[in-house]
VEXVEXTOR-53852 format. One line per field, with one value per residue (C-alpha): residue number from 1; residue in three letters; chain; x, y, z. Coordinates in nm, 4 decimals, padded with zeros to 6 digits. Layout:
residues N
pos [NUM	...] $
code [ALA	...] $
unit [A	...] $
x [X	...] $
y [Y	...] $
z [Z	...] $
END
This chain:
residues 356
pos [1	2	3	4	5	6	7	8	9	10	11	12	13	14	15	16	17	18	19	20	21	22	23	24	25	26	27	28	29	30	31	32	33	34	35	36	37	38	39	40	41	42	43	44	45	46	47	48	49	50	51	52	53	54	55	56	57	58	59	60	61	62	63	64	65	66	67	68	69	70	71	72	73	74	75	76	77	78	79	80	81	82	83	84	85	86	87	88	89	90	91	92	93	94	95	96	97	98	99	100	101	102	103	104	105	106	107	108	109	110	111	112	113	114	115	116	117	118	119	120	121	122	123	124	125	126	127	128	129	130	131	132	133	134	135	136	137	138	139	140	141	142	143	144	145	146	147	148	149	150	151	152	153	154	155	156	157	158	159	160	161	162	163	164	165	166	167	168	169	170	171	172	173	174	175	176	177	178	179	180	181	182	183	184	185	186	187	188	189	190	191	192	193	194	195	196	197	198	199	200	201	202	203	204	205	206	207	208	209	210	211	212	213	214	215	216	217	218	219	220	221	222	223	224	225	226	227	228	229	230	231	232	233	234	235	236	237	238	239	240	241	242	243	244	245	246	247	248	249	250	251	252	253	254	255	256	257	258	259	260	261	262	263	264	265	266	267	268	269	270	271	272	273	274	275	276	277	278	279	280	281	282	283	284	285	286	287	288	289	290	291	292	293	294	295	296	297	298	299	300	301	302	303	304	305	306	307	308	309	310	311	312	313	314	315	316	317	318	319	320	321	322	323	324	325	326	327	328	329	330	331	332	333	334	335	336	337	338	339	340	341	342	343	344	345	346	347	348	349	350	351	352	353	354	355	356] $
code [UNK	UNK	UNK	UNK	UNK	UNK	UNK	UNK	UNK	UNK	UNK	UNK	UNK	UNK	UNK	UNK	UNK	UNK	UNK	UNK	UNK	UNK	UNK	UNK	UNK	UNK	UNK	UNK	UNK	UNK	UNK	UNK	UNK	UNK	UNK	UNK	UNK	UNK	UNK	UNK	UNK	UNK	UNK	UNK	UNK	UNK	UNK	UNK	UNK	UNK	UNK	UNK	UNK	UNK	UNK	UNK	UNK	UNK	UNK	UNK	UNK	UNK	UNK	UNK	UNK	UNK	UNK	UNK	UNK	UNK	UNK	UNK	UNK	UNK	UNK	UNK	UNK	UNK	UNK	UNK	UNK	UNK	UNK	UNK	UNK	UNK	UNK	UNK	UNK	UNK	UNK	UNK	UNK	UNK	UNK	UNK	UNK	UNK	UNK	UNK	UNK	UNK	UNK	UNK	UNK	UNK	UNK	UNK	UNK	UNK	UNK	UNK	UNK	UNK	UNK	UNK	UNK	UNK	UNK	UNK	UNK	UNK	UNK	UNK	UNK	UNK	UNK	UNK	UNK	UNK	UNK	UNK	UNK	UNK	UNK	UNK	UNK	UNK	UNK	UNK	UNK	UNK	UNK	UNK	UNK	UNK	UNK	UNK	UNK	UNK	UNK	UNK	UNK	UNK	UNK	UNK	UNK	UNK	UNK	UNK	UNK	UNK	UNK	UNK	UNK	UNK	UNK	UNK	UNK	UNK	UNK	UNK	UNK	UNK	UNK	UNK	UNK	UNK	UNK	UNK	UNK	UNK	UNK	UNK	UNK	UNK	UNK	UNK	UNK	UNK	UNK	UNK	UNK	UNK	UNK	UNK	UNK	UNK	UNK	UNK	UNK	UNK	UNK	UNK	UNK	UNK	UNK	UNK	UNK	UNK	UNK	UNK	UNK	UNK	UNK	UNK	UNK	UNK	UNK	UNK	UNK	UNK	UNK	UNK	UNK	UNK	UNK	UNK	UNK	UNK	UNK	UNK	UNK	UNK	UNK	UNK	UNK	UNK	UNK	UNK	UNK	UNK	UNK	UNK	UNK	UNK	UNK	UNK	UNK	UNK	UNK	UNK	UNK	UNK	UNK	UNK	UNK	UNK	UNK	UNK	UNK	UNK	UNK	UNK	UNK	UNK	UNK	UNK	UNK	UNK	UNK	UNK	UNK	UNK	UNK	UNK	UNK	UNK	UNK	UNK	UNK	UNK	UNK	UNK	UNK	UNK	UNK	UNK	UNK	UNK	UNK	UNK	UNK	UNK	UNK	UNK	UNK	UNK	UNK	UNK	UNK	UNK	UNK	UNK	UNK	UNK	UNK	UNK	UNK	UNK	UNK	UNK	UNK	UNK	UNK	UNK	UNK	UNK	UNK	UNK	UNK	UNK	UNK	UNK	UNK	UNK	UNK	UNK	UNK	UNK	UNK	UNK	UNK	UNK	UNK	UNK	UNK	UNK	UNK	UNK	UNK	UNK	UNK	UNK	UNK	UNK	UNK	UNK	UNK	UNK	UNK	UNK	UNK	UNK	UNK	UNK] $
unit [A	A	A	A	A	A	A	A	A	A	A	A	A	A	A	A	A	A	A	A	A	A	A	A	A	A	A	A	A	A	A	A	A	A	A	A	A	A	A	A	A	A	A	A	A	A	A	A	A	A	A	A	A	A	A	A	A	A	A	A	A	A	A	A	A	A	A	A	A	A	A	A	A	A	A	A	A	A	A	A	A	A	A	A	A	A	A	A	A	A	A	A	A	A	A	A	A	A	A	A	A	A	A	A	A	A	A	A	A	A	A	A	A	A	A	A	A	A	A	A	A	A	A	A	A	A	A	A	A	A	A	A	A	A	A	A	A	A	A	A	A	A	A	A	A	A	A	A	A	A	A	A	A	A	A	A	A	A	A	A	A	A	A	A	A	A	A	A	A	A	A	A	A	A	A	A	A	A	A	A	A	A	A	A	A	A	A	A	A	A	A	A	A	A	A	A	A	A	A	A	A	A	A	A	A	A	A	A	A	A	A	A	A	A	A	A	A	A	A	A	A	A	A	A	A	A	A	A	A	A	A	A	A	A	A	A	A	A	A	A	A	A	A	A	A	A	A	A	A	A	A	A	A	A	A	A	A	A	A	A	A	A	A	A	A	A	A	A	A	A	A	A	A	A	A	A	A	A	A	A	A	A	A	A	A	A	A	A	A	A	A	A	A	A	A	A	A	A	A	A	A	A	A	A	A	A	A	A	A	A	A	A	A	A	A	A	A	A	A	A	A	A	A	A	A	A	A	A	A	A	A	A	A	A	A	A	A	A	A	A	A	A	A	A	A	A	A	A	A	A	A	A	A	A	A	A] $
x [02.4768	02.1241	02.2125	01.9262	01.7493	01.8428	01.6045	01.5746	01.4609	01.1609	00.8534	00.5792	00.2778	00.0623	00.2489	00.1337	00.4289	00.3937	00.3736	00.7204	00.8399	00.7115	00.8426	01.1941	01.2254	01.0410	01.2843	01.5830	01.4608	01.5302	01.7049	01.8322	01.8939	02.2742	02.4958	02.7907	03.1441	03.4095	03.6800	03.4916	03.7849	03.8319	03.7431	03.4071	03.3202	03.3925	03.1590	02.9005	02.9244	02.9116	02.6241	02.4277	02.5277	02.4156	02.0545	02.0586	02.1726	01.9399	01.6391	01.5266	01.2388	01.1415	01.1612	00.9491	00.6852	00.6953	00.6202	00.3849	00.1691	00.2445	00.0724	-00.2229	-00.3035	-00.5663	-00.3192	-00.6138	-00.3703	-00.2464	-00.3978	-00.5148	-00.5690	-00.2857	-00.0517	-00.2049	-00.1679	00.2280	00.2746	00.1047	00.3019	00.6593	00.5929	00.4464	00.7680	01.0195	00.8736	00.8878	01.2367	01.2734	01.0786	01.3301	01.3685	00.9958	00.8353	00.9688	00.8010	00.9752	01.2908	01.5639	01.8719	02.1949	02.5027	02.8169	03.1281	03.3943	03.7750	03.9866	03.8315	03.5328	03.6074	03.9367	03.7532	03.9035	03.5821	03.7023	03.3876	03.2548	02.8723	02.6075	02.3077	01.9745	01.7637	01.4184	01.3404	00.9273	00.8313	00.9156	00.6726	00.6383	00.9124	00.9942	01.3794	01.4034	01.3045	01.6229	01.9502	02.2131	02.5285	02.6754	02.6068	02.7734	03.0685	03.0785	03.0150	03.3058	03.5193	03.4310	03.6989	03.9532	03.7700	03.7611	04.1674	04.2238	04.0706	03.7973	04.0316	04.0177	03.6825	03.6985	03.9695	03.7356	03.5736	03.2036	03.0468	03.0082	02.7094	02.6731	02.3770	02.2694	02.0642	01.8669	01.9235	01.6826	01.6664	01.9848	02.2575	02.5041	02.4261	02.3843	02.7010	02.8277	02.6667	02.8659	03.2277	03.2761	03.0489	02.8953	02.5208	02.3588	02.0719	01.9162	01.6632	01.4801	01.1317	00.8085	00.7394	01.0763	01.0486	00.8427	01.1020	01.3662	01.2879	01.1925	01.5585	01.6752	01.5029	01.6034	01.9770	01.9670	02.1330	02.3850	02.4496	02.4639	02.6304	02.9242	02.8837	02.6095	02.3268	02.0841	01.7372	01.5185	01.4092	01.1757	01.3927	01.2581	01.4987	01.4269	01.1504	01.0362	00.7481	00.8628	00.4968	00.4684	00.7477	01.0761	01.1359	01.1102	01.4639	01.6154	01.5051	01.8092	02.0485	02.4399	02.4143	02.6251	02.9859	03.0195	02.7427	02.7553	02.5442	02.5400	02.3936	02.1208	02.1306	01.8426	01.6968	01.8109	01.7251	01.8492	02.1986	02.0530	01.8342	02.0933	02.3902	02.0938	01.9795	02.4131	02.4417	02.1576	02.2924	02.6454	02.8190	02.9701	03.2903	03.6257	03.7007	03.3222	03.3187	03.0958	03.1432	02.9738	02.9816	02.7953	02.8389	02.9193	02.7121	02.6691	02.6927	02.3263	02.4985	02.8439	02.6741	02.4673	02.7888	02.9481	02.6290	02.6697	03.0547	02.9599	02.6765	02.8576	03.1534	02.8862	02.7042	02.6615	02.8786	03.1304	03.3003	03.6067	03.6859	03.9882	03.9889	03.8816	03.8730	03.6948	03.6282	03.5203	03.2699	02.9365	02.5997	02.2087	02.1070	01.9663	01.8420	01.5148	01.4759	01.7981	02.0110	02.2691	02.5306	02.7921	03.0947	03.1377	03.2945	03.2261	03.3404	03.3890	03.4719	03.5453	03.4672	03.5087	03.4082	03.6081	03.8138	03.6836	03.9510	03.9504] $
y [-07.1484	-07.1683	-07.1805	-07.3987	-07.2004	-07.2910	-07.4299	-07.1090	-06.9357	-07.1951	-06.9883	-06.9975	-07.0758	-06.9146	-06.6114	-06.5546	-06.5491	-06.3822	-06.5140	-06.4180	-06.5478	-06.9305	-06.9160	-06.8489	-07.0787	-07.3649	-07.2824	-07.3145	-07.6440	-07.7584	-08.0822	-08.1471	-08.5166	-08.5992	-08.5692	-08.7439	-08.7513	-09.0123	-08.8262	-08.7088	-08.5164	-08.6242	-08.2693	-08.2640	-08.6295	-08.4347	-08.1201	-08.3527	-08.5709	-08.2736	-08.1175	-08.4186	-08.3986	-08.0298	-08.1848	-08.4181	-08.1955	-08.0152	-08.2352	-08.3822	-08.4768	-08.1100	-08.0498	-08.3043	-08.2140	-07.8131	-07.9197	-08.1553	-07.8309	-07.6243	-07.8825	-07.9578	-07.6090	-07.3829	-07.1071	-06.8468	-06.5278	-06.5392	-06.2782	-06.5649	-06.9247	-06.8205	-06.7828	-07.0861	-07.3007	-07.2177	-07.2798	-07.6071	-07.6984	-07.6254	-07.8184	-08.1082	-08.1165	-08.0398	-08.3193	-08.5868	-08.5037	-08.6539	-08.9808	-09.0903	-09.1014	-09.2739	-09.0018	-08.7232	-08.7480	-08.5344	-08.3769	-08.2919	-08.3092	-08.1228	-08.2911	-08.1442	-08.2249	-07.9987	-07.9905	-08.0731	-08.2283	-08.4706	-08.5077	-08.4576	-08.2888	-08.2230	-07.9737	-07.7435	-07.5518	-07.6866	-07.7852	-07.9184	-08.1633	-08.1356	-08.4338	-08.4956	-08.8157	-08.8088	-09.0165	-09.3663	-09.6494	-10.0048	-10.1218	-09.8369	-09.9045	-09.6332	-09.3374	-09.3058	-09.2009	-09.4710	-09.4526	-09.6156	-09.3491	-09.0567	-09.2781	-09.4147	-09.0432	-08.8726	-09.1577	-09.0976	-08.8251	-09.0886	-09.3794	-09.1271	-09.1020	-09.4469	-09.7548	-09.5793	-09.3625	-09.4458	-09.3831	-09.0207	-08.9857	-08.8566	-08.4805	-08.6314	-08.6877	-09.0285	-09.2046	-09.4292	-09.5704	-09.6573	-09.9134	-09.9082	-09.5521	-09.4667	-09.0928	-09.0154	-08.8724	-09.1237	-09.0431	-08.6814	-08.6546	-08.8461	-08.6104	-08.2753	-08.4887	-08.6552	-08.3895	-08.7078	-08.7638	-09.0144	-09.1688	-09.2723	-09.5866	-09.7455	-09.8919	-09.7472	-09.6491	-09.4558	-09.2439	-08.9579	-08.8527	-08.9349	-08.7272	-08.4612	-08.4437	-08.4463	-08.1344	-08.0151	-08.0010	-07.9726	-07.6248	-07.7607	-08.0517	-07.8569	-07.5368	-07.8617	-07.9745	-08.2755	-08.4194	-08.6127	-08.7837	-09.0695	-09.4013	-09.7139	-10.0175	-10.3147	-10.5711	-10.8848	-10.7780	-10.7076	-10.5085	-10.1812	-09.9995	-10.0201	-10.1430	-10.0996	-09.7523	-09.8163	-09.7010	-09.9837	-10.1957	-10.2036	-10.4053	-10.3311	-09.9590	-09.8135	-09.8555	-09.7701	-09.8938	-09.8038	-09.9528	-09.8791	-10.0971	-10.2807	-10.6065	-10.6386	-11.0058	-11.3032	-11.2884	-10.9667	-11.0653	-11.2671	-11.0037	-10.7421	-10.9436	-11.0014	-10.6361	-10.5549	-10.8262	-10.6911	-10.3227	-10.3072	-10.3023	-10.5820	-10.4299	-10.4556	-10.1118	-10.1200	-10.1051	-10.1841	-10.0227	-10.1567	-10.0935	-10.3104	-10.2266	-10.5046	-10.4582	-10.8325	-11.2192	-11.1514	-10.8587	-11.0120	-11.3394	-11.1387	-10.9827	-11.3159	-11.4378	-11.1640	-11.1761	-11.5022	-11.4650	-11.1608	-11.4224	-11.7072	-11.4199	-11.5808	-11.2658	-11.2921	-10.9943	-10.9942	-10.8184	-10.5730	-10.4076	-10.3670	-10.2916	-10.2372	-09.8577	-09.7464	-09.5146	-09.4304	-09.6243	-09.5631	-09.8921	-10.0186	-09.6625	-09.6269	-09.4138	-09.2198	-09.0404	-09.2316	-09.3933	-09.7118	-09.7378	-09.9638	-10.1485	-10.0836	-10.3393	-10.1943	-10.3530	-10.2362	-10.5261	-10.5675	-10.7607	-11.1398	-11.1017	-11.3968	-11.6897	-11.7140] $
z [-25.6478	-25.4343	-25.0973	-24.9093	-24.5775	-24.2247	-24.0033	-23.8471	-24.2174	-24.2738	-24.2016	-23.9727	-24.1438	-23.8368	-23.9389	-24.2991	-24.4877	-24.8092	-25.1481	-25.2036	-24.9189	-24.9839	-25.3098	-25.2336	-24.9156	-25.1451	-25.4645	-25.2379	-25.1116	-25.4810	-25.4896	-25.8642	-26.0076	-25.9473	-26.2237	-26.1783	-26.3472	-26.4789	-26.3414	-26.0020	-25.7607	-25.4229	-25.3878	-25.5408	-25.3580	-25.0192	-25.0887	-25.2751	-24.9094	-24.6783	-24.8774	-24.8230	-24.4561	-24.4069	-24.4690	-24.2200	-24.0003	-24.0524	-24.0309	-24.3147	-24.1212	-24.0400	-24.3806	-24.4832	-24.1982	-24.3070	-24.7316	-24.5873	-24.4067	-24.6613	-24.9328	-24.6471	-24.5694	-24.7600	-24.7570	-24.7143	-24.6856	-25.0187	-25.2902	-25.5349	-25.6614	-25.8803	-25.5950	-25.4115	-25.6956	-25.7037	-25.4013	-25.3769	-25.6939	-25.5222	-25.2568	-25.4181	-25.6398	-25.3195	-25.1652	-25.4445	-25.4883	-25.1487	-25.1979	-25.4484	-25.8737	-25.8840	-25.7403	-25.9046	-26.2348	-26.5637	-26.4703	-26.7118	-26.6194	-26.8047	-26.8076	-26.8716	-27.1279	-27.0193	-27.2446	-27.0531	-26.7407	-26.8593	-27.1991	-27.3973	-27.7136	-28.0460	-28.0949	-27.8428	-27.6407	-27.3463	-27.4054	-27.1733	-27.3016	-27.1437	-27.1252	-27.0408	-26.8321	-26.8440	-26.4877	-26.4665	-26.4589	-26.4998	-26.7091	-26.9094	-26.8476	-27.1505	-27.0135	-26.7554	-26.8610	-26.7221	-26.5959	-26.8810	-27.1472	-26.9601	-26.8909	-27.2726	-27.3603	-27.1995	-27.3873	-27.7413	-27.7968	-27.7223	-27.9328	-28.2171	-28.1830	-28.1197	-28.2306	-28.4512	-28.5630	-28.9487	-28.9641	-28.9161	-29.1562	-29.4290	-29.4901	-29.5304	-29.1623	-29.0463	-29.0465	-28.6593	-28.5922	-28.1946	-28.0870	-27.7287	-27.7472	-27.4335	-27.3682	-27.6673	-27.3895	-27.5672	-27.8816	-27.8850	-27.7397	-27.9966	-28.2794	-28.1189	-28.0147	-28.3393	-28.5722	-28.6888	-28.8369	-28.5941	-28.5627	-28.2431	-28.2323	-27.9264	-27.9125	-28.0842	-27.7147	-27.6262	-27.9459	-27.8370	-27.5646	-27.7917	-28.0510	-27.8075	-27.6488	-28.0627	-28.0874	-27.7454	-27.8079	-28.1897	-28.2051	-27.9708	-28.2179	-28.5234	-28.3694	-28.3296	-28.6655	-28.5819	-28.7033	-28.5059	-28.5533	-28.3985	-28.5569	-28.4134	-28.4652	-28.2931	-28.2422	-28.3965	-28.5683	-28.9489	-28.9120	-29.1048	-29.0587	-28.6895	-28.4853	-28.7010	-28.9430	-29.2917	-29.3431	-29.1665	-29.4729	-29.6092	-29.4263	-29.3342	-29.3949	-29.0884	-29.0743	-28.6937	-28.4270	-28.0647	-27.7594	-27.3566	-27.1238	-27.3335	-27.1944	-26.9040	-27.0051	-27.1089	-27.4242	-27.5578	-27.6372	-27.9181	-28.0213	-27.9731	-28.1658	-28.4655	-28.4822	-28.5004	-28.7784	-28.9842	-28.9587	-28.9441	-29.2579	-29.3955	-29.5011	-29.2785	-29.1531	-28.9969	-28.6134	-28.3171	-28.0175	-27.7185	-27.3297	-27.0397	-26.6650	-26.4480	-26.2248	-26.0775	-26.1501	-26.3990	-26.5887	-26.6214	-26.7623	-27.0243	-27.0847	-27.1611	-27.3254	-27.6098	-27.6517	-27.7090	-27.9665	-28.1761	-28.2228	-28.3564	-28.5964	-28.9483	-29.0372	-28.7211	-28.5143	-28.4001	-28.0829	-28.1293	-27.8239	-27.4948	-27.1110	-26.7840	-26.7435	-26.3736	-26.3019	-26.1266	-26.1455	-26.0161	-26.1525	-25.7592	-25.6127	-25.4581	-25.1523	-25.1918	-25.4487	-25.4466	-25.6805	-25.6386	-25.8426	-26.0974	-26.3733	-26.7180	-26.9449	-27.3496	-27.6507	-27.9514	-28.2514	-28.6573	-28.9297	-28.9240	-29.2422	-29.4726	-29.4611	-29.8605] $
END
């Protein structure tokens, strides 16, 4: 574990500090993007809490005022541009990482499925995803990993032995399909928990990352008995050379569909309930699983909205099961790091048997 310098360790720049020097005190400045837990101790809250404290206590200001002269000054003593460049780099990059998730451009966090403590997993090994969040900008909702898909991730084990349980009955892997798969935490993790082949699908836009954190964690997958790839499917739309994959031509193929927090308008429950109607399979052991945080009235309503609109589906759903799960969100951050509990409503849904 890094162990950030005291106020006392940050150098002088009037005294020259060596390359070496810099580099360490600016490496231990590192603040990495929060991961948090469904199952967070009391324990880990506390040291999480106190190691936010030990900042302030030590002057965040100070901190901010010594990258600031590092980034402002020509940093003549050093052997090269080389060295200067590094240094100017660090900096730059400690001090985004203090001006909140907009300013830090690509990160990639790892998040952690541990048997036993975050996940209950029939696969045994503890594994860690990494995934690449390029910088956020205008609307690109996409390119964050939310809340929801770690919580819905650390569940799976226990969907897989309850009320999805038949469809993992069989020796051939399962084929799920996600929709509004953003950066693919949820559905990677669903590739190694239930060794299923799963394909992720987002927006023509979203792909490029998407398929880059495929290929990121692909031996992870496989090494668990996965399969994973990326797919543009549009929502709502028919257009299988540009905005929807070719493959999605034929309709009703998957037998289990999962979704986390895709509802941020008013009209995506419509979209959303059409896109699960055209793909899910029309037979009755087919499932949808779905989760939505609730995180206000807006959220709660578009909640309602698409219980509402999966009901009215030409082919209906029926929901089977479901609940409010409780864990962390970023949804409202700016300036800070931090996270607010919250409710995560889930739902698992089938086919309405026909009444003949």
């Amino acid at each position: 574990m890094t162990v950030s310098p005291t106020p006392e360790e940050l150098p002088h720049l009037w005294q020259k500090p060596a390359y070496a020097t810099l580099l360490d005190v600016l490496q231990r400045l590192r603040q990495e993007p929060r991961i948090w837990g469904l199952k967070e101790s009391r324990e880990e809250i506390l040291k999480a809490q106190a190691a936010s404290m030990a900042e302030m206590a030590f002057n965040r200001q100070e901190i901010i005022s010594f990258l600031s002269s590092i980034i402002k000054s020509g940093l003549p003593w050093l052997d090269s541009d080389e060295q200067r460049e590094d240094i100017w780099e660090e900096a730059s990059r400690r001090l985004s990482e203090r001006c909140g998730r907009t300013a830090m451009g690509e990160i990639i966090r790892r998040w952690p499925f541990r048997d036993g403590k975050n996940v209950s997993s029939e696969c045994g090994s503890d594994f860690d995803l990494a995934i690449r969040e390029p910088p956020l900008t205008g609307d690109s909702l996409g390119l964050k990993t939310w809340g929801s898909s770690y919580v819905l991730a650390q569940l799976l084990p226990q969907f897989s032995a309850g009320p999805l349980a038949h469809l993992f009955l069989g020796d051939e892997p399962l084929d799920v399909l996600e929709l509004g798969s953003g950066t693919g935490l949820l559905g990677i993790a669903a590739a190694c928990l239930w060794k299923a082949d799963v394909t992720l699908t987002d927006l023509p836009n979203i792909i490029p990352n998407l398929s880059h954190n495929a290929e990121l964690n692909r031996e992870t997958v496989e090494a668990r008995g996965g399969r994973v790839e990326a797919a543009a499917l549009t929502w709502g739309s028919d257009d299988y050379e540009g905005e929807t994959h070719p493959r999605f031509r034929e309709p009703n193929r998957y037998k289990l569909i999962i979704v986390a927090d895709p509802l941020y308008d008013d009209h995506h429950p419509e979209l959303l309930s059409s896109a699960i109607n055209e793909q899910l399979s029309l037979e009755s052991d087919a499932r949808l699983l779905v989760m939505v945080p609730q995180r206000d009235e807006t959220t709660k309503g578009l909640t309602k909205s698409l219980r509402c609109k999966l009901e009215q589906a030409s082919s209906p759903l029926t929901l089977v099961e479901d609940a409010i799960a409780s864990g962390e969100d970023d949804w409202g951050e700016g300036e800070t790091d931090e996270t607010d509990r919250v409710g995560f409503w889930w739902g698992v849904y089938r086919r309405e048997k026909p009444s003949w």
